[in-house]
Each structure stands twice: as structure tokens, then as C-alpha cells.
Backbone as CSV, one residue per row, in Angstrom:
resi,resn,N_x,N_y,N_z,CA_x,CA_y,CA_z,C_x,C_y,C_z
1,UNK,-14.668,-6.470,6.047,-14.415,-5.044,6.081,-13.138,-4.777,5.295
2,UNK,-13.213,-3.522,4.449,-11.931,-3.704,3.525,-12.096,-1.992,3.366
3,UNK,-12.215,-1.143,4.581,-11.551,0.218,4.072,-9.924,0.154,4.684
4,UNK,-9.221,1.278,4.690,-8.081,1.981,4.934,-8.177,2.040,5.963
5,UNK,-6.500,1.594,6.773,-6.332,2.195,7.996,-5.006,2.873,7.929
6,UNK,-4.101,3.867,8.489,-2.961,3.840,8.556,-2.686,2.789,9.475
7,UNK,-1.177,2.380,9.174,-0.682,1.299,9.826,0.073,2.057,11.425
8,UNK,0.163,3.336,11.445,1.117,4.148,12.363,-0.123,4.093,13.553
9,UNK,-1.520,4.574,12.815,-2.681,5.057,13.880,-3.205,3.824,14.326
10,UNK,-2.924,2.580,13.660,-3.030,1.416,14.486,-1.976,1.055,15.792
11,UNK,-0.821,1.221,15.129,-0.009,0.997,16.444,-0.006,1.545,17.532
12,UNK,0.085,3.040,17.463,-0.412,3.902,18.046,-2.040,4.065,18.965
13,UNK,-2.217,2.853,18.577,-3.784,2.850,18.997,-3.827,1.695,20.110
14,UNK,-3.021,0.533,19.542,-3.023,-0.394,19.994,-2.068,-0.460,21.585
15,UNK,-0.989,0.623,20.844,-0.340,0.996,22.334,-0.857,1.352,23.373
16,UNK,-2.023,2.245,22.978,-2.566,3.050,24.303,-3.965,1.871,24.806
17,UNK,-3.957,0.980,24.529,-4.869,-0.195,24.833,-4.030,-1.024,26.099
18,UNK,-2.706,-0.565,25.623,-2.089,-1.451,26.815,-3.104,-1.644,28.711
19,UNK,-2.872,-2.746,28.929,-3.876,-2.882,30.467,-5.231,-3.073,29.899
20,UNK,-5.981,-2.977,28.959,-6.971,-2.738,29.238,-7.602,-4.448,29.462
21,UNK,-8.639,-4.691,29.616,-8.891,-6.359,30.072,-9.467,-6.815,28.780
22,UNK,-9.047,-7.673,28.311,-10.106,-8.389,27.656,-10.462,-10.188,28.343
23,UNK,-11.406,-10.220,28.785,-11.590,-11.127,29.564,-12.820,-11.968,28.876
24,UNK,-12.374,-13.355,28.531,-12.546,-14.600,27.933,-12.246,-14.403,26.498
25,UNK,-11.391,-13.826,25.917,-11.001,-13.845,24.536,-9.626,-14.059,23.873
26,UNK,-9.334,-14.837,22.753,-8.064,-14.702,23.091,-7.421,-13.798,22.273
27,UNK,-5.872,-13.900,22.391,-5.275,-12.486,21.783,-5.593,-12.375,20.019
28,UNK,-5.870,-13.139,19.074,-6.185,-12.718,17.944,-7.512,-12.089,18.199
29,UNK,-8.784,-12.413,18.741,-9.863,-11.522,19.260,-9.774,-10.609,19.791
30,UNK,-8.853,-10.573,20.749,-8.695,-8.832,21.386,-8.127,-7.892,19.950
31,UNK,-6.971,-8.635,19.636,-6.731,-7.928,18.253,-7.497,-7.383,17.153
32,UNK,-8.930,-8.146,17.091,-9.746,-7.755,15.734,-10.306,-6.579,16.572
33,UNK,-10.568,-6.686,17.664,-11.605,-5.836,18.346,-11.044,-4.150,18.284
34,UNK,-9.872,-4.585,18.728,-9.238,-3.211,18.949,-8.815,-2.642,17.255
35,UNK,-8.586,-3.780,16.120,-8.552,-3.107,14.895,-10.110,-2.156,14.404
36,UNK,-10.815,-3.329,14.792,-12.231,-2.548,14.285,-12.287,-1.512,15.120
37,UNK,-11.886,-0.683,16.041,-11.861,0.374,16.701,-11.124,1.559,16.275
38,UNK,-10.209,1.140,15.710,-9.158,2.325,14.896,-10.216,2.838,13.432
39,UNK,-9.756,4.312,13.789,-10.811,4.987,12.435,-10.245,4.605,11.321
40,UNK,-10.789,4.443,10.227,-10.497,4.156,8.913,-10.291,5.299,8.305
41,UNK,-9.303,5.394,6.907,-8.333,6.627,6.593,-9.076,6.870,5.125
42,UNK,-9.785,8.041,4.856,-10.527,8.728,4.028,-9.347,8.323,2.846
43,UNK,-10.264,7.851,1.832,-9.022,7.604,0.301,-8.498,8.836,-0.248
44,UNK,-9.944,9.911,0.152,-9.683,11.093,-0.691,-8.019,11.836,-0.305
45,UNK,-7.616,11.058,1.428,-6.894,11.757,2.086,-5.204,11.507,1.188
46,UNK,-5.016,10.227,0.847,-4.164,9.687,0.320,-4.494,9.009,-1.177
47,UNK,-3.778,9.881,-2.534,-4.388,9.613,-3.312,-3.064,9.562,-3.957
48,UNK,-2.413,9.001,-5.092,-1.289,9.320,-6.056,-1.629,9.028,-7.865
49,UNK,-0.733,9.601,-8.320,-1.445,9.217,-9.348,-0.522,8.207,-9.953
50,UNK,-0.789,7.208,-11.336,-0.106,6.288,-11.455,1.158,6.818,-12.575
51,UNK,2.437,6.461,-12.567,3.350,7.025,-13.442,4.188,6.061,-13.872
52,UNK,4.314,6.020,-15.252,4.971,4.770,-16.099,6.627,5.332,-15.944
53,UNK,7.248,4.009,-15.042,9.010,4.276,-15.320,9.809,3.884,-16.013
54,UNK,10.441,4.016,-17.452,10.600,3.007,-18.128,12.054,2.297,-17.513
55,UNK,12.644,1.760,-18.039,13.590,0.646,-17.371,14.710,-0.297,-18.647
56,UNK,15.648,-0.024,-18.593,16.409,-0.774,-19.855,17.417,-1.673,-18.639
57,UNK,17.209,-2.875,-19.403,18.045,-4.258,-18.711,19.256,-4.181,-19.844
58,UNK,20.704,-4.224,-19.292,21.652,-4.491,-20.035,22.659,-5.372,-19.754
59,UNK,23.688,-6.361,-20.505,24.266,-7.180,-19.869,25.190,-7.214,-20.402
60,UNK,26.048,-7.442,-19.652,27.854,-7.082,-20.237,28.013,-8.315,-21.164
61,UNK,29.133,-8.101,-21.979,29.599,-9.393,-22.990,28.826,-9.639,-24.057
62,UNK,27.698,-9.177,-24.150,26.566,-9.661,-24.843,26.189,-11.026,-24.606
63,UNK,26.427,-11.420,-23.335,25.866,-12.998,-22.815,23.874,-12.990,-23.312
64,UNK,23.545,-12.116,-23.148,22.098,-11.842,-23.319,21.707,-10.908,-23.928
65,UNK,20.532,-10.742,-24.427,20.281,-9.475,-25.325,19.380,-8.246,-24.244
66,UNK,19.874,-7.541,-24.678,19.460,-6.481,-23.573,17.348,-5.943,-24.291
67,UNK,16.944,-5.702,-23.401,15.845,-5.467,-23.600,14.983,-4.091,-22.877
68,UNK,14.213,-3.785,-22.808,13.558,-2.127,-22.323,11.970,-2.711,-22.105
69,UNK,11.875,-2.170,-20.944,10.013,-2.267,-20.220,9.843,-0.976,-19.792
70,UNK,8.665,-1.194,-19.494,7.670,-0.284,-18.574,7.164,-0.473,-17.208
71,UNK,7.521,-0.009,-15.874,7.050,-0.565,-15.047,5.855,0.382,-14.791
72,UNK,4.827,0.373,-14.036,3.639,1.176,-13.104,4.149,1.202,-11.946
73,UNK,4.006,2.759,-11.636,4.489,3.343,-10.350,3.804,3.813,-9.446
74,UNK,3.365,3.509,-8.124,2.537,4.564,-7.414,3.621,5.924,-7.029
75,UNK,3.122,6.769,-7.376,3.799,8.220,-7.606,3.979,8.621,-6.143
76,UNK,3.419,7.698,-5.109,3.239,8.302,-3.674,4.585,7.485,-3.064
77,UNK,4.622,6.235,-3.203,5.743,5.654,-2.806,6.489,5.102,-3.636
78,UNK,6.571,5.014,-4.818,7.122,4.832,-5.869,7.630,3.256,-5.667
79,UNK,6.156,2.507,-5.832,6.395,1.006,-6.055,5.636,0.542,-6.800
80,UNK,5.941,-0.585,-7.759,4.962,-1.374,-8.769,3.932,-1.526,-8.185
81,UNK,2.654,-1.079,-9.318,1.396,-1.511,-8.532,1.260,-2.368,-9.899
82,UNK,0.065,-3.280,-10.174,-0.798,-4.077,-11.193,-1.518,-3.162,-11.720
83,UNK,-1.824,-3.344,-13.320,-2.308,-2.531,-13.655,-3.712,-2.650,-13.206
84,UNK,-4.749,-1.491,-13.127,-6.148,-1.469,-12.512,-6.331,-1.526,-11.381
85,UNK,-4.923,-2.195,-10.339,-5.747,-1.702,-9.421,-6.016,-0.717,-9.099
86,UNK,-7.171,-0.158,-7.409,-7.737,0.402,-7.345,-6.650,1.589,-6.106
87,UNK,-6.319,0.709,-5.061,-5.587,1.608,-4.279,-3.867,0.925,-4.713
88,UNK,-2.907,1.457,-3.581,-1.760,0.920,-4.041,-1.483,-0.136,-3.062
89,UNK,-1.012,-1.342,-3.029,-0.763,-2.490,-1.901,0.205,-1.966,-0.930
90,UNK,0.793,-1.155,-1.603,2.363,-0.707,-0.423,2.057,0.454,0.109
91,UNK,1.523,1.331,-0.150,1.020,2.376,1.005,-0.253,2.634,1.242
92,UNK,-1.093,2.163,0.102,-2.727,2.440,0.486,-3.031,3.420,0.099
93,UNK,-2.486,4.495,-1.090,-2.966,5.203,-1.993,-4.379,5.077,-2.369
94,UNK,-5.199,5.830,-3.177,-6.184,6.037,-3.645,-5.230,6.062,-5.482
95,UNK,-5.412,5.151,-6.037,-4.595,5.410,-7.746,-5.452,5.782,-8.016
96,UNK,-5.221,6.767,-9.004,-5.230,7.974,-10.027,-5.132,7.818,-11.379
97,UNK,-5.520,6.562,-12.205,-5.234,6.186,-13.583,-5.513,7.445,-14.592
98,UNK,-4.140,8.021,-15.349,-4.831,8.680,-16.365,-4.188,8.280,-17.601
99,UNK,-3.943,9.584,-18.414,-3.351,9.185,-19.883,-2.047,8.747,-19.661
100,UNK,-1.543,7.688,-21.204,-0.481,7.461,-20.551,0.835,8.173,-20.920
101,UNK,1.674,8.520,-20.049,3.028,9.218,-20.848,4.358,8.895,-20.812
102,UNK,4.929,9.023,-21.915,5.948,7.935,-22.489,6.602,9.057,-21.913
């Protein structure tokens, strides 16, 4: 199984499980059980689009030669994603690939 969950509506989920029995299973099994129970989070709901940041490395003394990149940004939490992927690893975005702008 590989949709979306929020990570908040899990905890939150898992809290209110407190007491309940799970009887002959052990705690990584009670755990899947109660994950597969939490609703899964519509992509359409969380979507960003992807935004190129550029980035100049510089170094005092001229010990090194200074150089300039491009990183990929999820625009939602503003962390490197790989290019293509599909959602973002750090918040679970829905990416948004479009043209690119310098």
C-alpha cells in the first residue's frame, strides 16, 4: 500500500486507540493494523509546484573556485526533491512539474 497519510492524523489516531486490546499480536501488528485504519490524504489535497533555487558556493582566499547550481524545490516546504519525482519525500506533496524558470 503506498497512498498518503498525514503524519499528525496518524498520531492523532493512534492516540485515541489507547486501551484498546489487541490480543495475540504483537506491537508492530497492532501498529500496521491501526495504520491501515487511518484515512489516506487525497493528493489533490496537498499539491506544490516544483521551483528551481539557484545557489552560488563561495570561498574566502580563493582556496577553491567558487561555483553556481540549481537546486529543485518543493514550493510547499521548500526542500530538495529528485528530479521526477512524483510526490515530495518531506511533506508528501502532490509535485507540479512545469516550465522551467531561471
Amino acid at each position: 500500500m503506498s497512498d498518503l497519510i498525514s503524519r499528525d492524523a496518524a498520531k492523532n489516531y493512534i492516540d485515541s486507540q489507547k486501551g484498546r486490546p489487541f490480543i495475540g499480536c504483537t506491537i508492530g501488528e497492532a501498529m500496521k493494523i491501526m495504520l491501515d485504519e487511518v484515512p489516506s490524504a487525497e493528493p489533490e489535497e496537498r499539491t506544490a509546484k516544483v521551483i528551481k533555487h539557484k545557489y552560488e558556493i563561495t570561498v574566502k582566499d580563493n582556496f577553491f573556485h567558487a561555483f553556481g547550481g540549481t537546486e529543485l524545490l518543493c514550493e510547499n516546504c521548500k526542500k530538495k526533491v529528485l528530479a521526477d519525482d512524483d510526490y515530495c519525500s518531506h511533506c508528501g506533496a502532490k509535485l507540479i512539474w512545469g516550465e522551467e524558470n531561471d
